[in-house]
C-alpha positions in Angstrom: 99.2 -119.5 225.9 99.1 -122.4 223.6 99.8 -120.8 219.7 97.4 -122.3 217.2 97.7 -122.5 213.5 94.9 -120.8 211.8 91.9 -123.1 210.6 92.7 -123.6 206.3 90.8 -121.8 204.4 89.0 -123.0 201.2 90.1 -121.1 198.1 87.2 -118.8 196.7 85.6 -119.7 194.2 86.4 -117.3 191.0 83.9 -115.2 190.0 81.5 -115.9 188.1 81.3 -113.3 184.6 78.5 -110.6 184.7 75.6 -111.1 182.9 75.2 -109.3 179.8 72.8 -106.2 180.0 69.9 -107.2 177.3 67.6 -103.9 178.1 67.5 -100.6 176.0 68.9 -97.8 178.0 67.3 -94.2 178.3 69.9 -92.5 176.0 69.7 -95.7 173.6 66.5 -94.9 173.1 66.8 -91.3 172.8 68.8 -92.2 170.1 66.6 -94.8 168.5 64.0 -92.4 168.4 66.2 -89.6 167.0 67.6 -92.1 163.9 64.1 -93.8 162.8 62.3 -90.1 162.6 64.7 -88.9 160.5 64.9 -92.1 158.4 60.7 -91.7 158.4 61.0 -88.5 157.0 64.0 -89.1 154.5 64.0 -92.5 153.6 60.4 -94.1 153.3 60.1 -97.4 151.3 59.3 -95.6 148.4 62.2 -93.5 148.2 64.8 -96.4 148.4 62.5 -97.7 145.8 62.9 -94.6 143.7 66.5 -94.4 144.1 66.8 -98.4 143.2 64.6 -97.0 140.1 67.0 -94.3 139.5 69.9 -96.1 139.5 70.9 -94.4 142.7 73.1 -97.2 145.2 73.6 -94.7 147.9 72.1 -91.9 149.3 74.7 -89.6 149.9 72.3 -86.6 151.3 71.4 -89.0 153.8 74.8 -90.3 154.9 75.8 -87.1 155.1 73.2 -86.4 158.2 73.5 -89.5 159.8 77.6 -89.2 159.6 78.3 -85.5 159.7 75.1 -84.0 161.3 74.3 -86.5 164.0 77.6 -87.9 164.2 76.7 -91.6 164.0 79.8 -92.2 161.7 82.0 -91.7 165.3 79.7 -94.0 167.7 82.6 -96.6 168.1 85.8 -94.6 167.8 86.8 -92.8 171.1 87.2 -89.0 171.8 90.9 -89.1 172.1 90.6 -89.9 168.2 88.2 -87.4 167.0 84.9 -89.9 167.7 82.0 -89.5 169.5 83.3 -91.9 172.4 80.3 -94.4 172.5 80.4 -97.9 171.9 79.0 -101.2 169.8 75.5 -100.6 172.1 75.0 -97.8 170.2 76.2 -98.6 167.0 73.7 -102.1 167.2 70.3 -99.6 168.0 71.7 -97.6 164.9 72.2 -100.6 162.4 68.4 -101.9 163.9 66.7 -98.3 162.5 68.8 -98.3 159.3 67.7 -102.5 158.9 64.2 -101.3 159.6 64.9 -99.3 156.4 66.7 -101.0 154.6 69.0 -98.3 154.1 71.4 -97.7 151.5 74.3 -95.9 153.3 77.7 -97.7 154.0 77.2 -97.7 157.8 77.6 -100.8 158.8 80.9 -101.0 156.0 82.4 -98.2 157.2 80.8 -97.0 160.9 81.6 -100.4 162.1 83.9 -103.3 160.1 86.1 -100.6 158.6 86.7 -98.5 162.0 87.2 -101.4 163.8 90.0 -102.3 161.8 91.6 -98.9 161.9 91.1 -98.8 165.9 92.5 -102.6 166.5 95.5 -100.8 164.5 96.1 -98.0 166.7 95.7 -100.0 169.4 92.1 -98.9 170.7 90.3 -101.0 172.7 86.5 -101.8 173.4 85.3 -98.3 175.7 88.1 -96.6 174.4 90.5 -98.2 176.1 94.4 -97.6 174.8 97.3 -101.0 174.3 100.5 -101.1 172.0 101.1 -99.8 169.7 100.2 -95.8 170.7 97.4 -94.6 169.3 98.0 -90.9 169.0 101.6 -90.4 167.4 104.5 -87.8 168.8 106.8 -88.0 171.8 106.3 -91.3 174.5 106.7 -91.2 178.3 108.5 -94.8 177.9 110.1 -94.2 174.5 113.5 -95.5 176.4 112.4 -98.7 177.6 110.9 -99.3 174.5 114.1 -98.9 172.7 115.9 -101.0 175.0 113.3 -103.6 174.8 113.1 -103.4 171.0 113.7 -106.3 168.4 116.9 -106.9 166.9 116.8 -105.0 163.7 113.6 -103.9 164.0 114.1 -99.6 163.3 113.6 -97.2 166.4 109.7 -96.0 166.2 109.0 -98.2 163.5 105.4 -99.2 164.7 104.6 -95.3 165.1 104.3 -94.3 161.9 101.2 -96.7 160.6 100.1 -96.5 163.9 99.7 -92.2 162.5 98.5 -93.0 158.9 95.3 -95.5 160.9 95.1 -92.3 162.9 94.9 -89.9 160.7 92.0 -92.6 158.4 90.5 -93.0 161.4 89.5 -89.5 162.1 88.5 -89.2 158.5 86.3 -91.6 159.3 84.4 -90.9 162.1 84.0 -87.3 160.9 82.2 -88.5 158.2 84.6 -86.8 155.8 85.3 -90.2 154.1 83.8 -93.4 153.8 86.2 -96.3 154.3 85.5 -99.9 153.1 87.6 -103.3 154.6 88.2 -105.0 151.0 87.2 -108.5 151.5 84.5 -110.2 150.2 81.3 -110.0 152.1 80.9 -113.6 152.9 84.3 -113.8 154.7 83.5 -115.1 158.4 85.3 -113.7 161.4 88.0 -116.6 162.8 89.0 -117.8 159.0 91.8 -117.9 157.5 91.5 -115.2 154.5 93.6 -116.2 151.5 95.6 -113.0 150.2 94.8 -112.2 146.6 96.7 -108.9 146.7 100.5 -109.0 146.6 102.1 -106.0 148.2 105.1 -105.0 145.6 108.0 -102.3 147.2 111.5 -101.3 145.2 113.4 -103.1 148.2 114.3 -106.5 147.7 112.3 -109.4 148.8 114.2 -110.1 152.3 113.8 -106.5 153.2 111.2 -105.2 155.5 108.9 -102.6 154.0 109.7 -99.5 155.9 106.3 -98.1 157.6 106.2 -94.7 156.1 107.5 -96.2 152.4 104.6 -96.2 149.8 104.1 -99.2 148.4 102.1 -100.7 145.5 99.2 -103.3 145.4 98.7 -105.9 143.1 96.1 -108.5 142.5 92.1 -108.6 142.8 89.6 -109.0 145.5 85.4 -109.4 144.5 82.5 -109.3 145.7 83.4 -106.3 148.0 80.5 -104.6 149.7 79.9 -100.5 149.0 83.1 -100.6 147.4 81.6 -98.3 145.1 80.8 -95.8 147.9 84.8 -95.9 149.4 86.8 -92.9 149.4 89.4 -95.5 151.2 89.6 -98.8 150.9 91.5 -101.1 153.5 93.6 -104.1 151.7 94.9 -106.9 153.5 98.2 -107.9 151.7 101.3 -110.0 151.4 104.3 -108.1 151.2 107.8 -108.8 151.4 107.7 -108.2 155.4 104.9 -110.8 155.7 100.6 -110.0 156.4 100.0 -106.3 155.8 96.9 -104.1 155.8 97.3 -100.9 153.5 95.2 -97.9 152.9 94.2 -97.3 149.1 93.1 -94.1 148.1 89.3 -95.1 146.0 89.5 -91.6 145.3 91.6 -92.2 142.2 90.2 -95.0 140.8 91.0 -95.4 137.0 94.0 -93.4 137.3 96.6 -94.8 139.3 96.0 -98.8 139.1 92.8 -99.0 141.0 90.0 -100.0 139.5 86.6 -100.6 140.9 83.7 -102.1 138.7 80.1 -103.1 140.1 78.9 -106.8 139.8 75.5 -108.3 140.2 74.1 -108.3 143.6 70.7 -109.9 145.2 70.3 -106.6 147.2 70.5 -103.4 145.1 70.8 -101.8 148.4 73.9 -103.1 149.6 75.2 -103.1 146.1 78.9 -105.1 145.6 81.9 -104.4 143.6 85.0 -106.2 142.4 88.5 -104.2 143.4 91.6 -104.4 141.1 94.7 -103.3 141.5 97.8 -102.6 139.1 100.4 -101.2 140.9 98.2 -98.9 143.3 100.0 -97.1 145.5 99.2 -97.4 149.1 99.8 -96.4 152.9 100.4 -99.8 154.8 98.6 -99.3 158.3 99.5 -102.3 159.9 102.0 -105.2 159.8 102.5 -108.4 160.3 102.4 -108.3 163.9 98.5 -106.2 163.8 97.2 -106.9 160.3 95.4 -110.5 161.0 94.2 -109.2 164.5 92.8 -106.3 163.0 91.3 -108.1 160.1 89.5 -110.5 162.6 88.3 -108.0 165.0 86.8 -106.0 162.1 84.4 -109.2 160.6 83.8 -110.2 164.6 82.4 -106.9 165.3 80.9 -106.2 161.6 79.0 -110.0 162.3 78.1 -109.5 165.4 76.5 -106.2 164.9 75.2 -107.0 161.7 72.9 -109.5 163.8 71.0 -106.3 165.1 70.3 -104.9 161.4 68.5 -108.5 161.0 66.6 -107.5 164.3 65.3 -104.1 162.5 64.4 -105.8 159.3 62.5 -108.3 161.1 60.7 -106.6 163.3 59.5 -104.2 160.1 58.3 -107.2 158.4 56.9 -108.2 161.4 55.4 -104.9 162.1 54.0 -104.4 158.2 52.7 -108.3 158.0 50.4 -107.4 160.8 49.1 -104.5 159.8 48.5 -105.6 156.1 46.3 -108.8 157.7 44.5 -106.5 160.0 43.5 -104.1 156.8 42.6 -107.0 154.7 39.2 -108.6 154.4 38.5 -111.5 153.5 34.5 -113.3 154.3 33.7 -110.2 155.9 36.6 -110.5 158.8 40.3 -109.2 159.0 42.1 -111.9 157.3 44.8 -111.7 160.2 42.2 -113.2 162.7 42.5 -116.5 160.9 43.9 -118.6 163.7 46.2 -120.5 160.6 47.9 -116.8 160.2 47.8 -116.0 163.6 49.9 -118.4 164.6 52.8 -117.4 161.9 52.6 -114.5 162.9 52.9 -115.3 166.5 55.9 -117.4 165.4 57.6 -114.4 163.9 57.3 -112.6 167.3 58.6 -115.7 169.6 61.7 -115.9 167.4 62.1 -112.1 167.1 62.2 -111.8 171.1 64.9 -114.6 171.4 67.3 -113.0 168.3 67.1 -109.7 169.8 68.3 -111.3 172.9 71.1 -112.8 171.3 71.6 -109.6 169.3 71.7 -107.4 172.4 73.9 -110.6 173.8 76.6 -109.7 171.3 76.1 -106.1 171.1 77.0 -106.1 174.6 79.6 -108.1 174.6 81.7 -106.4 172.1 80.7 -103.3 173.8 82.7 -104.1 177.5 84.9 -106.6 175.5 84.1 -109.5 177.3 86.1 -112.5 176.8 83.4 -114.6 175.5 82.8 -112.0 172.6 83.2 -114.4 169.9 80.6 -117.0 171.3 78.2 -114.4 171.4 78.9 -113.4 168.3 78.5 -116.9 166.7 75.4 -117.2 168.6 73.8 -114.1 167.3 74.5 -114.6 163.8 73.1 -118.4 163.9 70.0 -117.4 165.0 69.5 -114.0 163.6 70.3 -114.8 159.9 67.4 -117.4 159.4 64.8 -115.1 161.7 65.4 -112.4 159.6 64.7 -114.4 156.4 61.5 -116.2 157.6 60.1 -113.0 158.7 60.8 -111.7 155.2 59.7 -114.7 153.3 56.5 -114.5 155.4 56.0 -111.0 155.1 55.7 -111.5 151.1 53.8 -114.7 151.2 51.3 -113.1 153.7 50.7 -110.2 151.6 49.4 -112.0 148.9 49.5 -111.0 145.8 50.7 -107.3 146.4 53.4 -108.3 147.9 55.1 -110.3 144.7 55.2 -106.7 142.7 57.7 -104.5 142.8 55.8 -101.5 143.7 56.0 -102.9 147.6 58.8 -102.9 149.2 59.1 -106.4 150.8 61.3 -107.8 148.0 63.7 -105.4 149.3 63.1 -106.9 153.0 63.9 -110.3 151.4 66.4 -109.1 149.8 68.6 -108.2 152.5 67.5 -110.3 154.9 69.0 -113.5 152.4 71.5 -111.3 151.4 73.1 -110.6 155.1 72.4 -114.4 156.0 75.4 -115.2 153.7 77.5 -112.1 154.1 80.3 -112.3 157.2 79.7 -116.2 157.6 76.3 -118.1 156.9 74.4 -119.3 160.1 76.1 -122.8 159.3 79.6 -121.4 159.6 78.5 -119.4 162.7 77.2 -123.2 164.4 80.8 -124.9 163.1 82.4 -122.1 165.2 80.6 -121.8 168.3 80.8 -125.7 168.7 84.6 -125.1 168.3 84.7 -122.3 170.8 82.5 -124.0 173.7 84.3 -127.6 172.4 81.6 -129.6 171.4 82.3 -132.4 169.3 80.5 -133.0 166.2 78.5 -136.6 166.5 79.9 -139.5 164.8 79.4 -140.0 161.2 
């Protein structure tokens, strides 16, 4: 018998990335409809606007039921680490009900940017998912190999320790027991390079390495920090004498122990911003130089690309109200709203609405499995989500006539937001610039 070499084969073609899920699962909506009835009953539009009168930022009754009683604060963090073990789906169908009410509660702040930041430094991936550094401190399985394997210089366990303070925060956190805010300012755009205002100031000498469980003390100023005001922790990125840090300041002592923070003037009184000093505040550093910039960028990635579904919410109540307001109104003896001039801005509201939620739902997936093309749906999201959200507030106020230019409605506060979020974690300009980086499209010739 004649041997014959087998026929080539073709290599197979690699396969080709799942498409993101854009539809609302059952339990999604489950808890959808379990978020916007309490926010119906707690927090209608004239109670924000009573609490704006008041001089009230936050509703702390409320953020107490969303955090503690219904355990919304935990959504992202995993059960190993004291969460609720869900995921950035269920954090985006949160932020949509709390954008439908314009909410003043530090969820997106400290539910999502400020958690993500704390999980990137125990190591916690997208689904709960565990890398280097350990998340959960005490005894290792491969402690050897580590130490065999370990830096030059670099002291036995040294990573464990901040790897137990972001542990510890973290758990704080998604309990609802304290509020933690990343202190950057709100217009800081995930995959930038975020100049260090804070210098990280230890007794050791400058070519030292600041030893992970060594408090150290923070010096310098960063503004226009978002619920700052609200922090029991706040999360500083630093330059220390080991390089890029991230340390944990206790807010909880502010005025006392070289940590002030004083309110500034905002365009949304419900998202209300602060500027954060530091004198020689002593703090917990819970990542280094190694973790700190990750972190920091995972944290705005995730906080943008969430923040595109809160845009979702607040259009679609603009949306929602603009309709109902036209159908009410009369105007020649017929509904204004069946002008075919106002039925077709309306009907533009709607076409753009579909398309960001897509995008929204794009992104919120995305960061959910941790797909590798995260940060291009992220930069798409926020693009298109930002100037929806502020067309269907600006229409919303225009089509309410004159009602809707007094403070007694609530659409200024719509409007408010909405151009308030279209700046804050990149503007939709920034968001194009990096998406035409990340699919490497060149700009056109000048």
């Amino acid at each position: 018998m004649t041997h014959q070499d087998p026929a080539p084969t073709s290599p197979r073609p690699a396969a080709a990335p799942s498409a993101p899920d854009l539809l609302y699962r059952e339990h999604e909506e489950d808890l959808r409809s379990a978020v916007r009835a309490l926010l119906a009953d707690r927090l209608p539009p004239a109670t924000v606007l009573a609490h704006i009168d008041a001089g009230r930022a936050y509703d702390a009754g409320l953020w107490q039921i969303l955090a503690t009683d219904l355990g919304l604060a935990g959504l992202l963090v995993p059960d190993a680490l004291g969460g609720q073990g869900a995921g950035a789906r269920e954090a985006a169908v949160v932020l949509e009900e709390l954008g439908r009410a314009v909410a003043p509660v530090p969820y997106l702040t400290s539910a999502v940017i400020a958690t993500e930041a704390l999980l990137a430094c125990v190591g916690s991936g997208p689904g709960g998912a565990t890398h280097e550094p350990a998340a959960v401190p005490g005894p290792r399985a491969d402690a050897t190999p580590r130490a065999a394997t370990r830096p030059a210089g670099r002291p036995e366990n040294a990573e464990e320790p901040e790897a137990a303070v972001a542990a510890e925060l973290l758990a704080a956190l998604a309990t609802g027991e304290r509020i933690g805010v990343l202190a950057v300012p709100l217009s800081s755009a995930p995959g930038t390079p975020h100049p260090t205002a804070v210098r990280a100031v230890t007794a050791a000498c400058a070519d030292t390495a600041v030893r992970a469980d060594a408090r150290a003390a923070l010096t310098g100023e960063v503004t226009s920090v978002a619920d700052a005001l609200a922090a029991d922790v706040l999360l500083v990125p630093a330059r220390g004498p080991a390089g890029a840090g991230l340390y944990a300041v206790d807010a909880g002592a502010a005025g006392s122990s070289g940590l002030r923070v004083e309110p500034t003037t905002a365009l949304d009184p419900t998202r209300p911003l602060a500027r954060v000093g530091l004198d020689g505040a002593p703090a917990r550093r819970v990542a280094g130089p190694a973790t700190a910039d990750a972190a920091i960028g995972r944290a705005l990635r995730a906080g943008a690309g969430l923040l595109a579904s809160e845009q979702i919410g607040l259009a679609e109540w603009c949306l929602a109200e603009t309709v109902r307001h036209t159908g009410e109104r009369h105007q020649f003896g017929r509904p204004v709203g069946s002008f075919q001039a106002l039925k077709h801005r309306m009907a533009r509201i709607w076409l753009d609405l579909v398309s960001a939620r897509a995008a929204a739902r794009a992104a919120a997936d995305a960061l959910a499995t941790g797909a590798p093309d995260a940060p291009v749906a992220v930069a798409v999201a926020q693009a298109h989500a930002a100037r929806v959200a502020v067309h269907a507030a600006q229409e919303c106020v225009q089509l309410h006539g004159g009602i809707g230019m007094t403070w007694e409605h609530p659409a200024h506060l719509y409007l408010k937001r909405a151009k308030s979020d279209e700046i804050a974690l990149g503007t939709p300009g920034r968001h194009q610039e990096a998406l035409a980086d990340l699919v490497d499209l060149p700009a056109p010739p000048a």
